[in-house]
C-alpha positions as CSV (number, residue, x, y, z in Angstrom):
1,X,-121.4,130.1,-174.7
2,X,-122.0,126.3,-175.3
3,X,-118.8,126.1,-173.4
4,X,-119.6,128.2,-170.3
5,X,-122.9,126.4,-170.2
6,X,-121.2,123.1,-170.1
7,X,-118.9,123.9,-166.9
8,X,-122.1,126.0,-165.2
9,X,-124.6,122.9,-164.7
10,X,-122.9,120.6,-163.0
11,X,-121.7,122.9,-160.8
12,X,-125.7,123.7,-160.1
13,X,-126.3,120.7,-159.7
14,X,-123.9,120.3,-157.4
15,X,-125.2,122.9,-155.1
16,X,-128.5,121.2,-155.5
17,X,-126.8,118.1,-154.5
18,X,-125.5,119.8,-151.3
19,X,-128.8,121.8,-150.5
20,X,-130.6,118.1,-150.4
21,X,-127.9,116.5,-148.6
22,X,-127.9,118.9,-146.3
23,X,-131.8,118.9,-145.8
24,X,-131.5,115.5,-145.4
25,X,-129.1,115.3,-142.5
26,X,-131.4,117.9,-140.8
27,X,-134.3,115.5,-141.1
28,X,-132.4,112.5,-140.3
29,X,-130.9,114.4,-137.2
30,X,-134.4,115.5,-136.4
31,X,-135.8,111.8,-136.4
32,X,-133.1,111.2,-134.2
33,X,-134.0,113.5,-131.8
34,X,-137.2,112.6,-131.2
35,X,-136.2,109.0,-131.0
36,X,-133.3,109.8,-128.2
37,X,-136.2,112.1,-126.2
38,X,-138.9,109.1,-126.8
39,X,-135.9,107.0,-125.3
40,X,-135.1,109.2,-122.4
41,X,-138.5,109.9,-122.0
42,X,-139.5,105.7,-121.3
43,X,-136.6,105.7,-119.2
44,X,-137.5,108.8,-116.8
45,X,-141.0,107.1,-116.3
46,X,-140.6,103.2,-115.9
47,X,-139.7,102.7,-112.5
48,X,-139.9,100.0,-109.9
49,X,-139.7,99.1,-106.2
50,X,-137.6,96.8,-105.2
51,X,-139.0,94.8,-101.9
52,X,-137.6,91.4,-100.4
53,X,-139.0,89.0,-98.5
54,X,-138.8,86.5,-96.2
55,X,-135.3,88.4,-94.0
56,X,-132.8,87.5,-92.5
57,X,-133.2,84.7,-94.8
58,X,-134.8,81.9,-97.0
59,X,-133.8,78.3,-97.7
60,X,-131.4,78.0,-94.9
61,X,-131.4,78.3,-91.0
62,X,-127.6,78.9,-91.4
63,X,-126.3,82.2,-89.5
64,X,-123.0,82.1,-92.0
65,X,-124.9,81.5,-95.3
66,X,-127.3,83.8,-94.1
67,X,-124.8,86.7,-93.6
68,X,-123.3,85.9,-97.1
69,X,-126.5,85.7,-98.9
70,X,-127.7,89.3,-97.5
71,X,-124.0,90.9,-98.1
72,X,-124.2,89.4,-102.1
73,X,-127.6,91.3,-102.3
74,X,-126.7,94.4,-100.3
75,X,-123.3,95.0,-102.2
76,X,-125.4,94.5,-105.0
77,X,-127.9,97.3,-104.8
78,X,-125.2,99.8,-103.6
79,X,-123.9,99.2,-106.8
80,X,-127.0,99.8,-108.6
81,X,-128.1,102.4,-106.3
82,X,-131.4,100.8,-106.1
83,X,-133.4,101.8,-102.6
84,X,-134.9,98.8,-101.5
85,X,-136.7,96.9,-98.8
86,X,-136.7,93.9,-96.7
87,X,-139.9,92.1,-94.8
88,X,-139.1,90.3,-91.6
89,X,-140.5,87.2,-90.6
90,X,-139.8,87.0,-86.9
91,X,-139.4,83.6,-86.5
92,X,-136.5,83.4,-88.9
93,X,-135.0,85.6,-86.8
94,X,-135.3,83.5,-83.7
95,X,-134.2,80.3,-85.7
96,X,-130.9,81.5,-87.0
97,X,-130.2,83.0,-83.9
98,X,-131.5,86.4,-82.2
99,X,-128.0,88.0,-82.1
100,X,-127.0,87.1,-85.7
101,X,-130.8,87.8,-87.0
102,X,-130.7,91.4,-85.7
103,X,-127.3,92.0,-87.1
104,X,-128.2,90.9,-90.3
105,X,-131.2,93.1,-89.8
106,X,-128.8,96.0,-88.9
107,X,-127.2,96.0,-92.2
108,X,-130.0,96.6,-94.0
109,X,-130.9,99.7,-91.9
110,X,-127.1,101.0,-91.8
111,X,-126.9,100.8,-95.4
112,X,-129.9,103.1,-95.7
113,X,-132.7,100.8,-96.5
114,X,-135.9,100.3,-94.7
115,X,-137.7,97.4,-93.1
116,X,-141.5,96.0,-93.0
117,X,-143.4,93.3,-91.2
118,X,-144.0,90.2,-92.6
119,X,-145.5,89.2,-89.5
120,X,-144.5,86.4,-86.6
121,X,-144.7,83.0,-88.5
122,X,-145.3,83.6,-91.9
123,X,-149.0,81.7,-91.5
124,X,-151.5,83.0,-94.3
125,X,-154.4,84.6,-92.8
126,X,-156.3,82.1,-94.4
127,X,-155.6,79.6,-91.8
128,X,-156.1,82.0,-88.6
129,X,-159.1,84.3,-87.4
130,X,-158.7,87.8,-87.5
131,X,-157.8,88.2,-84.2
132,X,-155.0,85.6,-84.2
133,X,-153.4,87.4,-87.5
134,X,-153.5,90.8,-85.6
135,X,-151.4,88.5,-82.7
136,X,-148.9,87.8,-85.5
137,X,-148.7,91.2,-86.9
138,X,-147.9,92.7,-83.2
139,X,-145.5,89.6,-82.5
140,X,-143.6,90.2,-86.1
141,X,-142.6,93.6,-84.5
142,X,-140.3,92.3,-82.0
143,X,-136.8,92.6,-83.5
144,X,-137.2,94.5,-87.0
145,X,-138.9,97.6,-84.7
146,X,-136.3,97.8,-82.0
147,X,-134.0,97.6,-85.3
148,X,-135.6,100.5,-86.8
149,X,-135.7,102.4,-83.7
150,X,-132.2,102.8,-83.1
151,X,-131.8,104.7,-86.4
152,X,-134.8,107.1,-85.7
153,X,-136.9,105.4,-88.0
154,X,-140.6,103.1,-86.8
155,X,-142.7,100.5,-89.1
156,X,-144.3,101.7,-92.0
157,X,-144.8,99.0,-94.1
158,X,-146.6,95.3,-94.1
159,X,-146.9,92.4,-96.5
160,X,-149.5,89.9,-95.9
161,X,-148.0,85.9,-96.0
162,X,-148.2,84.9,-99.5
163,X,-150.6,88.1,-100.0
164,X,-153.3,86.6,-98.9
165,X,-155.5,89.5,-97.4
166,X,-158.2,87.3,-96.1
167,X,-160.9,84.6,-97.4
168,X,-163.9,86.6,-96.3
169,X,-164.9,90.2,-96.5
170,X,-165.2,90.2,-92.5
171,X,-161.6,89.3,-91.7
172,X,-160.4,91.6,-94.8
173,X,-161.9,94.1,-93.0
174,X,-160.9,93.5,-89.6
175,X,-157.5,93.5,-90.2
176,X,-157.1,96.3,-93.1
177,X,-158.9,98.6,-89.8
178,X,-156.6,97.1,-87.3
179,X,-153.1,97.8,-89.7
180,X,-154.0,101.2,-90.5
181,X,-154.8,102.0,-86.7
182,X,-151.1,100.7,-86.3
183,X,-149.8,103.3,-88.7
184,X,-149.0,100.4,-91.8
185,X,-149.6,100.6,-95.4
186,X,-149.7,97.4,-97.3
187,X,-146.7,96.7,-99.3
188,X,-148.8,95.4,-102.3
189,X,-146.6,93.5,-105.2
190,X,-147.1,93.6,-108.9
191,X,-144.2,91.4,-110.7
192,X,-144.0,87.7,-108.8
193,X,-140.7,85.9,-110.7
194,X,-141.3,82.8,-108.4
195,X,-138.1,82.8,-107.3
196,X,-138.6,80.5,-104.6
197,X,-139.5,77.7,-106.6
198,X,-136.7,78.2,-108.7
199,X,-134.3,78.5,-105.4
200,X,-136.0,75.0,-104.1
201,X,-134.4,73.2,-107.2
202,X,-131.3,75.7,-107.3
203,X,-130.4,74.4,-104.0
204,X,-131.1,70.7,-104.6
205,X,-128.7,71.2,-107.6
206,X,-125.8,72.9,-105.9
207,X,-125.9,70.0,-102.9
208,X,-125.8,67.2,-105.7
209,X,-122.6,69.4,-107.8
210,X,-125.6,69.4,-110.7
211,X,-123.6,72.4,-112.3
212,X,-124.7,71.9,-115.3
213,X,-128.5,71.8,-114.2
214,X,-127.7,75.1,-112.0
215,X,-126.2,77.1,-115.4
216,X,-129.4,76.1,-117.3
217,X,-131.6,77.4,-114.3
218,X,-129.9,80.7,-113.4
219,X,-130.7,81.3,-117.3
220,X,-133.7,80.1,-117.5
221,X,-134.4,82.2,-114.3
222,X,-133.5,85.4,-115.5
223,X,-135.5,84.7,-118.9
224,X,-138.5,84.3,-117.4
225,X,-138.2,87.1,-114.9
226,X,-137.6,89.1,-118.0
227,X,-140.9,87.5,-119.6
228,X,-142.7,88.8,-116.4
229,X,-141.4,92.1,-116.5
230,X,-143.2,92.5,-119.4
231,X,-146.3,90.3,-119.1
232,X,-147.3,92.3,-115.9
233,X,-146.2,95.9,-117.7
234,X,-148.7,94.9,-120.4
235,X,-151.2,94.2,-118.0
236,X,-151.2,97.2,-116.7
237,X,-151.8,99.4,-119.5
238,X,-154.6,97.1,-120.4
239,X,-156.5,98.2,-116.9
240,X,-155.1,101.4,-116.6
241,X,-154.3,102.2,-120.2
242,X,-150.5,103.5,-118.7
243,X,-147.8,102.2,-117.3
244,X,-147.4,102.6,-113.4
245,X,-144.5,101.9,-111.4
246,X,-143.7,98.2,-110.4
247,X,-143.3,96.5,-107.2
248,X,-141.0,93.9,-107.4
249,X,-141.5,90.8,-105.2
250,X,-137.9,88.9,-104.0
251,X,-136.7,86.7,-101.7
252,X,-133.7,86.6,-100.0
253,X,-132.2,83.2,-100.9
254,X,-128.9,82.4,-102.4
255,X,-130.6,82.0,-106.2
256,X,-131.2,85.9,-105.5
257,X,-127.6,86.4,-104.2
258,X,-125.8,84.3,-107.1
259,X,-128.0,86.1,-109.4
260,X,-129.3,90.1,-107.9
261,X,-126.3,92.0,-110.3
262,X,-127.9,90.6,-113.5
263,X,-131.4,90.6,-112.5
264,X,-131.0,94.5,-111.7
265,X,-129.8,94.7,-115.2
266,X,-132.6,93.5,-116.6
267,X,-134.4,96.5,-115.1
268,X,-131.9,98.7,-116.1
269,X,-131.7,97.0,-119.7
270,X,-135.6,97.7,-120.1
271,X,-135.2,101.6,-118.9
272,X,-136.5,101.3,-115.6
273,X,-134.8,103.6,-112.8
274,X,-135.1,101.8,-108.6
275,X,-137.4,104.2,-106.3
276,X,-138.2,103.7,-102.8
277,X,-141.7,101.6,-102.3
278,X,-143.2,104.9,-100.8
279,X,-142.4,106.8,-104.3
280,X,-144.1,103.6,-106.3
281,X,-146.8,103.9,-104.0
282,X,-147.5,107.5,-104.7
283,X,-148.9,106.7,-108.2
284,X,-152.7,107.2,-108.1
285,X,-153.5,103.5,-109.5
286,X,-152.3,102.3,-106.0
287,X,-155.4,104.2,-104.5
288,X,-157.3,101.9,-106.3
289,X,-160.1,100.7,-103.7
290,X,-158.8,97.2,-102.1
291,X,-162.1,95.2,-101.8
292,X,-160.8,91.6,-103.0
293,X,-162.1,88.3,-101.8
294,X,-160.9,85.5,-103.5
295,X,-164.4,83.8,-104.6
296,X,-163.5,80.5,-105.8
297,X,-159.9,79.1,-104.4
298,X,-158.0,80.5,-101.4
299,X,-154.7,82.4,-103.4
300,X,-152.9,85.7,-103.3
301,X,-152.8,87.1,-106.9
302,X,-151.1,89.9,-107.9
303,X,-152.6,92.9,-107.7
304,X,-153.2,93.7,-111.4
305,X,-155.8,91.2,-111.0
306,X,-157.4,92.1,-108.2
307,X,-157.5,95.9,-109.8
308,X,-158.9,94.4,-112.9
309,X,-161.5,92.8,-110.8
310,X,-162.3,95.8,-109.1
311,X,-162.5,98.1,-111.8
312,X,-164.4,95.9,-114.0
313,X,-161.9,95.2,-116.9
314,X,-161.4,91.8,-118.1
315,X,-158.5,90.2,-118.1
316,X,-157.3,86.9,-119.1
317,X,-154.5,85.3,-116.8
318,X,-154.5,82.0,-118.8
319,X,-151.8,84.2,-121.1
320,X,-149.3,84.8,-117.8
321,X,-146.6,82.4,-118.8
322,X,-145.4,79.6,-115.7
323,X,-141.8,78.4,-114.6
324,X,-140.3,75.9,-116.3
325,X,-141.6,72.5,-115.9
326,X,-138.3,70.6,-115.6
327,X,-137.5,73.1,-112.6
328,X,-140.7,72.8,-110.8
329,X,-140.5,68.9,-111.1
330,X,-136.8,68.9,-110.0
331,X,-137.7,71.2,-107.1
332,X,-140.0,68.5,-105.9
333,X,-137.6,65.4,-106.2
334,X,-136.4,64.2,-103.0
335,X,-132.6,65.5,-101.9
C-alpha cells in the first residue's frame, strides 16, 4: 500500500498542477481580452479632422513648388485614407497665378476632398468693420466656388483669419448672422501645432543647405505636435470630462509636405481614425454656444478655451507647452 500511495500523489498533484495552469491561462487570456477590447475600443472613438489652410499654398508664390507641395500632401492622405479639407485664400490664388491656382484647387476636389473659405486676403477681422469682412468673405468665393461647382458640390465651410471671430460682441454678431444666411458653418480648430512658425525657419534652413538644423527641426516638429495632441486631448476631458473628436489645424507649406506621412502616423500611432470635418462636427460639444470676445488682447485661441470660458470651467493655459525657442529665434533671423 505504502507503494501505491507513493506513485498516486504526485500524479494528483499533477492534475492539480494542470487544473491551476489551466485556470490560469483562462484568467490571463481573460485580462487580455479586455485589454485588446479597451484597445480597440480607444481606437474606434478617438478621431480627428484633418483641415488645411492657407491653399494653393504657403511660404511661396511659386506655381511649381506650389504644385509639388499639394501633390506630397495629397498622395499622402490617399495613403492614409484620411478625408480632409483645404481653406482658400483667394488672393493666393491670384498671386501664383489664376490658371495654376484653380488647378491646384481642382486636385483637391478630384481626389474627393472638399474646400472652405478662408476669405479674400487673409486680414483678421480685427482690423476691418463688419461690413468690410463680409466683402472679404463674398470676394474669397471667387475661384474655390466655381471649383466646387463643377463637381456638384457649393461652400459649406469658413475659417475666420487666424480665428479671430471679432474684438466686440457687435461685429461677432454681425458676421456669425451674415455666414449662416450664406449657408456656412464655422470650421472651428482645436490642435494648433504652429507649423508655420516652424516652416518660417524650415525654409530659411533649406535656402542656407543648414541640413543639419533642418533634421533637428523636422524632429523637433513632430515632437511637439505629438505633445499637443495630447495637451489639447487632456483639455478636453477637463471641460467636458470626454474626449471629443479633434480638428486638426495645417498649413500647406513644404514643412507639411516633407513631413504629412509621419505626422499622420502620429495620429494613427495614438489610435485615432481621420473623419471628414462634418462627422467631427457632429459631436454635441461643438454645439457648445459661441459667445467669445477676447476681453483683454486681440488673439484667436483655440476653442477649448473659449468652451472653458463659456462653460465656466477653469483652465490654466500657462501649462500648454511653446515651440522651441531656438526655432522661433532662427525663424526671425534675417535670410
Amino acid at each position: 500500500m505504502a507503494t501505491e500511495q507513493r506513485t498516486d500523489v504526485p500524479q494528483a498533484e499533477a492534475w492539480g498542477l494542470q487544473y491551476f495552469m489551466l485556470n490560469l491561462f483562462r484568467i490571463m487570456g481573460g485580462f487580455l481580452f479586455v485589454i485588446v477590447c479597451a484597445v480597440s475600443s480607444l481606437a474606434q472613438q478617438r478621431s480627428v479632422a484633418l483641415t488645411f489652410d492657407d491653399l494653393p499654398v504657403a511660404g511661396t508664390a511659386d506655381p511649381v513648388k506650389a504644385r509639388s507641395i499639394n501633390i506630397s500632401i495629397l498622395d499622402s492622405l490617399d495613403r492614409h485614407h484620411a478625408p480632409s479639407i483645404g481653406f482658400v485664400i483667394e488672393r493666393r490664388v491670384q498671386e501664383i497665378g489664376e490658371s495654376q491656382g484653380k488647378e491646384i484647387l481642382g486636385q483637391w476636389v478630384e481626389r474627393g476632398y472638399d474646400l472652405g473659405n478662408h476669405t479674400f486676403s487673409h486680414t483678421i477681422s480685427d482690423d476691418l468693420t463688419a461690413e468690410q469682412f463680409e466683402r472679404g468673405i463674398v470676394a474669397g468665393e471667387t475661384s474655390f466656388a466655381a471649383v466646387l461647382a463643377k463637381a456638384g458640390n457649393i461652400p459649406r465651410y469658413f475659417r475666420f483669419p487666424e480665428s479671430h471671430t471679432g474684438d466686440t460682441k457687435e461685429k461677432h454678431d454681425a458676421i456669425a448672422a451674415f455666414l449662416k444666411q450664406r449657408g456656412y458653418r464655422v470650421a472651428v480648430c482645436t490642435i494648433d501645432n504652429e507649423d508655420y512658425a516652424f516652416n518660417a525657419a524650415y525654409l530659411k534652413m533649406l535656402s542656407r543647405n543648414d541640413d543639419t538644423s533642418a533634421a533637428k527641426l523636422r524632429a523637433d516638429y513632430l515632437a511637439y505636435t505629438s505633445t499637443e495632441i495630447d495637451y489639447y486631448t487632456g483639455l478636453h476631458k477637463q471641460i467636458f470630462g470626454r474626449e471629443i473628436p479633434h480638428v486638426m489645424l495645417l498649413h500647406v507649406n513644404r514643412l507639411n509636405a516633407d513631413l504629412i506621412d509621419k505626422l499622420l502616423e502620429l495620429f494613427e500611432q495614438k489610435h485615432y481614425r481621420f473623419v471628414t470635418l462634418g462627422a467631427a462636427l457632429s459631436d454635441p460639444a461643438y454645439s457648445t454656444p459661441d459667445t467669445f470676445v477676447p476681453r483683454f488682447s486681440k488673439y484667436g485661441p483655440m476653442w477649448a478655451y473659449r468652451w472653458a470660458a463659456e462653460l465656466g470651467v477653469p483652465v490654466n493655459g500657462t501649462l500648454e507647452s511653446e515651440p522651441p525657442a531656438w526655432i522661433l529665434q532662427y525663424g526671425k533671423e534675417p535670410k
